[in-house]
C-alpha positions in Angstrom: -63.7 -5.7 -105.9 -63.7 -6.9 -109.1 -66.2 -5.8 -112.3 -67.8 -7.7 -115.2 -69.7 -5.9 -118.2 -72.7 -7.9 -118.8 -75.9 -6.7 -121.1 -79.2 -6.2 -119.4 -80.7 -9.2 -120.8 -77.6 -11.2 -119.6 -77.8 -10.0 -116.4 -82.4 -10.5 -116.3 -81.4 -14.3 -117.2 -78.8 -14.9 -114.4 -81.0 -13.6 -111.9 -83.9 -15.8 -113.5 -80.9 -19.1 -113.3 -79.3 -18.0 -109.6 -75.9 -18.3 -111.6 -73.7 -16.5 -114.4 -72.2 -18.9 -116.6 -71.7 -16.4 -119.8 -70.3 -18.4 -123.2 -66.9 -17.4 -122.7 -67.1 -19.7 -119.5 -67.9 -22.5 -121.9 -65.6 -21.4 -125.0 -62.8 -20.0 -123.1 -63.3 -21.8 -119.4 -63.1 -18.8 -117.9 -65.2 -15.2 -117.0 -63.6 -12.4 -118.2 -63.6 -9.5 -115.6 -61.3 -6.5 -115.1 -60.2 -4.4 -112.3 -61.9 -1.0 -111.8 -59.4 1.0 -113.9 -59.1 -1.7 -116.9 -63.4 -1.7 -117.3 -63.8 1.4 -119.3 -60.6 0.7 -121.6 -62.0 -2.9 -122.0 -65.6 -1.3 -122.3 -64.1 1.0 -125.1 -62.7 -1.7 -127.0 -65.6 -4.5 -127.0 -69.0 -2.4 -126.2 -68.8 0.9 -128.5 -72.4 2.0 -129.5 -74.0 -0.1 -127.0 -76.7 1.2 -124.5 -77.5 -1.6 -123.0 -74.9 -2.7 -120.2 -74.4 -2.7 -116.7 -70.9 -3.8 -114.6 -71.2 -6.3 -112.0 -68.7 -5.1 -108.8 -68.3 -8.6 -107.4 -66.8 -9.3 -103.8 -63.7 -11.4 -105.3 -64.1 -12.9 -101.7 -67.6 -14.2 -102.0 -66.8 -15.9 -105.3 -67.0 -19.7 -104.9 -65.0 -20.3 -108.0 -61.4 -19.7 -108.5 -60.3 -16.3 -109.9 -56.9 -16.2 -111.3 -55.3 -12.4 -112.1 -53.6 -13.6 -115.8 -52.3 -11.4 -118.6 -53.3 -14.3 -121.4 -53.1 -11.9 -124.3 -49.6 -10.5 -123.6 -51.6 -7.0 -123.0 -49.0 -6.2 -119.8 -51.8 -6.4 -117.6 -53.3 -8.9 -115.4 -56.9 -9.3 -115.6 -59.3 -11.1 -113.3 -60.9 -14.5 -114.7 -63.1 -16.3 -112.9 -62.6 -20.3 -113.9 -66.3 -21.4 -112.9 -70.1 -20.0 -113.0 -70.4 -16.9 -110.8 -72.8 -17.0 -107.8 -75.4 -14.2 -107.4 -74.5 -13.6 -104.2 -71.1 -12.4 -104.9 -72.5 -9.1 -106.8 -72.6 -6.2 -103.9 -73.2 -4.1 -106.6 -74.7 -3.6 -110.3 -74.1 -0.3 -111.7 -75.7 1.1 -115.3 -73.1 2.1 -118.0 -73.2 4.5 -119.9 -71.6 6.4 -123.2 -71.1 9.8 -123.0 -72.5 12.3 -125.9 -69.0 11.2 -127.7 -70.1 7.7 -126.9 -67.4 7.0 -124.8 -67.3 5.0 -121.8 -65.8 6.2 -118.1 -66.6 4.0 -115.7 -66.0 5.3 -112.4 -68.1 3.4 -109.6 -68.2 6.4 -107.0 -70.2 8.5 -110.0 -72.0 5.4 -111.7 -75.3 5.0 -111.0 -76.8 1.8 -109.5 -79.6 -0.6 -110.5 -82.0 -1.4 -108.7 -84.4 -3.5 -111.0 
């Protein structure tokens, strides 16, 4: 399993579309995603203050485009990129996340909770 961050209205207008095809996919050809124990370090970095974001666990099997595990920021650690849209039916899961009264993200999937909207 693989996991995107993606803000609610991101994620209302895929479902509306049947794909995901965010603007990195059209700026940097490619879907940024992260493994389970990279999302709330990546969360952390990019997301502070927000309240508004779910993360996608996507069967890295179901995915019709290629994913390529690539460390293109010379961070030491290979994260998942997805080089094409990303069909619905590849999410098994949608999970909300959320800071913590520091604001701090911990994104652990076994204690997330999932959304069902």
């Amino acid at each position: 399993m693989i996991y995107h961050i993606i803000s609610k209205p991101a994620w209302m207008e895929a479902q509306e579309n049947g794909v995901y095809e965010p603007p990195s996919l059209h700026t940097d050809q490619f879907i940024h995603c992260s493994t389970e124990e990279q999302v709330s370090g990546v969360a952390n970095i990019l997301y502070a203050g927000r309240t508004d974001l779910f993360v996608l666990g996507i069967q890295e099997d179901q995915v019709e485009a290629e994913i390529v595990y690539e460390d293109l920021y010379e961070l030491n650690q290979l994260y998942p990129h997805i080089y094409g849209g990303l069909n619905l039916n590849a999410v098994h899961k949608v999970y909300r996340l959320e800071p913590d009264d520091e604001g701090e993200f911990a994104f652990q999937p076994s204690t997330e909770l999932e959304y069902s909207g």
